[in-house]
C-alpha positions as CSV (number, residue, x, y, z in Angstrom):
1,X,-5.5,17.0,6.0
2,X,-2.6,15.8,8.3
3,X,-4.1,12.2,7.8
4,X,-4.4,12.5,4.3
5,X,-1.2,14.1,3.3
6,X,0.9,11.3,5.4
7,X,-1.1,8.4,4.6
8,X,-0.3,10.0,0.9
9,X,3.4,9.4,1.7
10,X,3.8,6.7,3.8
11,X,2.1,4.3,1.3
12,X,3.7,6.0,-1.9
13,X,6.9,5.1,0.3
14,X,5.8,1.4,0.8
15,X,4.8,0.6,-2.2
16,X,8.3,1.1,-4.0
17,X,9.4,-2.3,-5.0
18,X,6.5,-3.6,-3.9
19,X,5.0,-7.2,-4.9
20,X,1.9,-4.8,-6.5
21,X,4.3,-2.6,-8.1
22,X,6.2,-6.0,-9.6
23,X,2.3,-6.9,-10.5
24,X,1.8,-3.4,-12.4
25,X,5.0,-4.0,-14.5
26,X,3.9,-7.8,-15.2
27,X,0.2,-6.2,-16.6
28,X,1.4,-3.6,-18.5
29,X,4.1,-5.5,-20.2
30,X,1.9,-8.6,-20.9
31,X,-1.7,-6.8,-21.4
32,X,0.1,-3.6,-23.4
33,X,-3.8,-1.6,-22.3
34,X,-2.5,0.9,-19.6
35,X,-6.3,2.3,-18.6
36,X,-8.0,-0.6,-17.3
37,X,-4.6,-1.9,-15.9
38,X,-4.6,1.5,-14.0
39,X,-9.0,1.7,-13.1
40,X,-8.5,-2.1,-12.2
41,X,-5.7,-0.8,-9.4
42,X,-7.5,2.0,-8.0
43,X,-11.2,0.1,-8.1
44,X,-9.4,-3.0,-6.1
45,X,-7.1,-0.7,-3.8
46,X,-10.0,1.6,-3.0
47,X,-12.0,-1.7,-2.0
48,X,-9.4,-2.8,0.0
49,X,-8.4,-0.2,1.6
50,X,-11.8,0.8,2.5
51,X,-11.8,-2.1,4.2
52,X,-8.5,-1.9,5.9
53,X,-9.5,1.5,6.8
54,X,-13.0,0.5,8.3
55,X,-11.2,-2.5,10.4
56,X,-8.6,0.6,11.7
57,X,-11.5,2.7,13.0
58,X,-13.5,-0.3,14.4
59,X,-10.0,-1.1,16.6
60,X,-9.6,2.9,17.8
61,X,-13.2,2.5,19.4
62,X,-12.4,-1.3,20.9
63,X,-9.3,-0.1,22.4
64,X,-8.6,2.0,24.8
65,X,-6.3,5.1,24.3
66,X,-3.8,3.5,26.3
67,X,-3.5,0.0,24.9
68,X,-4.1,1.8,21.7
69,X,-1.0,4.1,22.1
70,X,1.0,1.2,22.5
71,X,-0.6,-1.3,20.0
72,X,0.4,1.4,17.7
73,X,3.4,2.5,18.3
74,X,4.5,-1.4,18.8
75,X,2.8,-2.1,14.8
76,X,4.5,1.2,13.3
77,X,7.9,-0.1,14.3
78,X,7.2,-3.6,13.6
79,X,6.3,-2.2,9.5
80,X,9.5,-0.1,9.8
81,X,11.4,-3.6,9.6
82,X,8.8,-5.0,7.7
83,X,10.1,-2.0,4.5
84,X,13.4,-3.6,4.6
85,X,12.0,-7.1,3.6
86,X,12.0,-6.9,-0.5
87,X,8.7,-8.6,-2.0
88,X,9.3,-10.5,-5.0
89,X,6.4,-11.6,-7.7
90,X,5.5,-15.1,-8.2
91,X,6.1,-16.6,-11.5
92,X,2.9,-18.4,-11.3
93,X,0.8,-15.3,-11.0
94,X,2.3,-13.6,-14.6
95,X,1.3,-17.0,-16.4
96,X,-2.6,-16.7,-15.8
97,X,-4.6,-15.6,-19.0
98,X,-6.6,-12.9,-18.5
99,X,-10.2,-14.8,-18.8
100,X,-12.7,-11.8,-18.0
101,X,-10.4,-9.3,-19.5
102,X,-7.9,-6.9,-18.6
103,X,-9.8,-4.6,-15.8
104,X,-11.2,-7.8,-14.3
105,X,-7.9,-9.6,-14.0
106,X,-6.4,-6.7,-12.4
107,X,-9.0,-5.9,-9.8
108,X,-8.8,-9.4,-8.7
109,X,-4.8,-9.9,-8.5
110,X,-4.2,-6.7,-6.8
111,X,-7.3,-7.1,-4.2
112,X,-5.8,-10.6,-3.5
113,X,-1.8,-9.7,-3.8
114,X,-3.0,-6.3,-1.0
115,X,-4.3,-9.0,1.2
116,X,-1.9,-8.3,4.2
117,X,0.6,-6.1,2.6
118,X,2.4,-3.3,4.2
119,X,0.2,-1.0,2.7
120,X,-2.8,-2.6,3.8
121,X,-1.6,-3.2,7.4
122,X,-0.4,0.6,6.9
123,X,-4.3,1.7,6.1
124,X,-5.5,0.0,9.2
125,X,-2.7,1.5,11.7
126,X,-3.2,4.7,10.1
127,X,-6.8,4.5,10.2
128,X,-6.5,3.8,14.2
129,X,-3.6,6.7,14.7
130,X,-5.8,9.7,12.9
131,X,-9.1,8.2,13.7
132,X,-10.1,10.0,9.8
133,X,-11.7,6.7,8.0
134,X,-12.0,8.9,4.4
135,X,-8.8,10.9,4.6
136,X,-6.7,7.7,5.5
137,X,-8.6,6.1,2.6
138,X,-8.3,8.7,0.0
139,X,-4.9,9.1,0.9
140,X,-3.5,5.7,1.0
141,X,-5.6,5.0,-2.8
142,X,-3.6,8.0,-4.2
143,X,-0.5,6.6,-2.7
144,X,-0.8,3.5,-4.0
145,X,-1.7,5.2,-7.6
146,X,1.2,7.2,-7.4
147,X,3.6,4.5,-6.9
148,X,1.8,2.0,-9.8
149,X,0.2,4.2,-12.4
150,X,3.6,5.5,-13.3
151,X,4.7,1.8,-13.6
152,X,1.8,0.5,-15.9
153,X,2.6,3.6,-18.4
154,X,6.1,3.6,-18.4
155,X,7.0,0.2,-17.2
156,X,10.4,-1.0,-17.2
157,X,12.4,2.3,-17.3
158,X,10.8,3.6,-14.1
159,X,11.9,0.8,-11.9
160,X,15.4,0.6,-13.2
161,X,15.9,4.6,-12.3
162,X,14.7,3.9,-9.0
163,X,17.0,3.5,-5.9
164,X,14.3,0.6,-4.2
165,X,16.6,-0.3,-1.7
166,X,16.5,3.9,-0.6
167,X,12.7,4.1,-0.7
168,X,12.9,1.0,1.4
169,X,14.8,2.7,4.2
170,X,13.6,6.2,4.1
171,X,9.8,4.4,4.3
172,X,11.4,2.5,7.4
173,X,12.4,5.8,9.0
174,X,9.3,7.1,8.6
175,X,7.2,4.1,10.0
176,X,10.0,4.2,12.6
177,X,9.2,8.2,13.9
178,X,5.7,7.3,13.8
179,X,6.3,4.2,16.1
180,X,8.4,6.1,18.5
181,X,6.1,9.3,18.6
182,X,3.3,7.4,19.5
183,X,4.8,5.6,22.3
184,X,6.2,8.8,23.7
185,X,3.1,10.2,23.3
């Protein structure tokens, strides 16, 4: 549950102001069709983080407990700087038509714009620190679900009522006590 619950949080954290979360508010202002803007972003998250997750638990067997330890600790510090970096959307990707709909446009900008994210780089560290492939999974699809579904239904006026920049940092912290825990470990 441990797994779960702070894989939950930590990508929930990330994804505030996030270049998918600029990408959820482009869709849903452009398309106006919330539910396959929202089934599109949890069928290409859950994909993706599947993945990320799978690549995680491959590297917890390859490595020992040791270099692991460190790799770790060393990757959850490295993401804690990596929060205070703002993404910002590319013009470009708003101005493609959707040709195979609205679900199929989604899945495929949100698997390609989670292709080394934060919260995909968070999936595979926290897939290696809790060694729980389907609770790090779950938890990280829910996360990222509770970040963008909210956005795609009520858009604009959930991003201006957001302090970004104190997500940012309080998702730093976090990725920052993780780092040091498991280097003191």
């Amino acid at each position: 549950m441990e797994a779960f619950l702070v894989s939950t949080g930590i990508v929930a954290l990330a994804e505030m102001g996030d270049k998918t979360q600029l990408l959820s508010l482009v869709l849903a202002a452009r398309f106006r069709k919330p539910w396959p803007i929202v089934l599109g972003i949890f069928v290409a998250t859950l994909f993706n983080h599947a993945l990320a997750g799978g690549l995680g638990s491959w590297v917890t067997h390859a490595l020992g407990p040791d270099v692991l330890r460190w790799v770790l600790g060393g990757s959850f510090i490295v993401m804690a700087l990596w929060m205070l970096i703002p993404d910002k959307l590319d013009d470009e990707q708003a101005d493609s038509a959707p040709k195979y709909g609205v679900f199929a446009t989604t899945v495929v900008a949100f698997f390609l714009a989670e292709m080394g994210d934060k919260t995909q780089v968070a999936t595979v560290m926290l897939a290696a620190r809790f060694n729980a492939w389907a609770a790090v999974v779950a938890g990280t699809t829910l996360g990222m679900m509770l970040a963008n579904a909210p956005v795609v239904w009520f858009g604009d006026a959930i991003t201006r009522k957001v302090p970004i920049r104190a997500v940012h940092v309080v998702g730093a912290i976090v990725f920052l006590v993780l780092g040091v825990l498991a280097l003191v470990k």
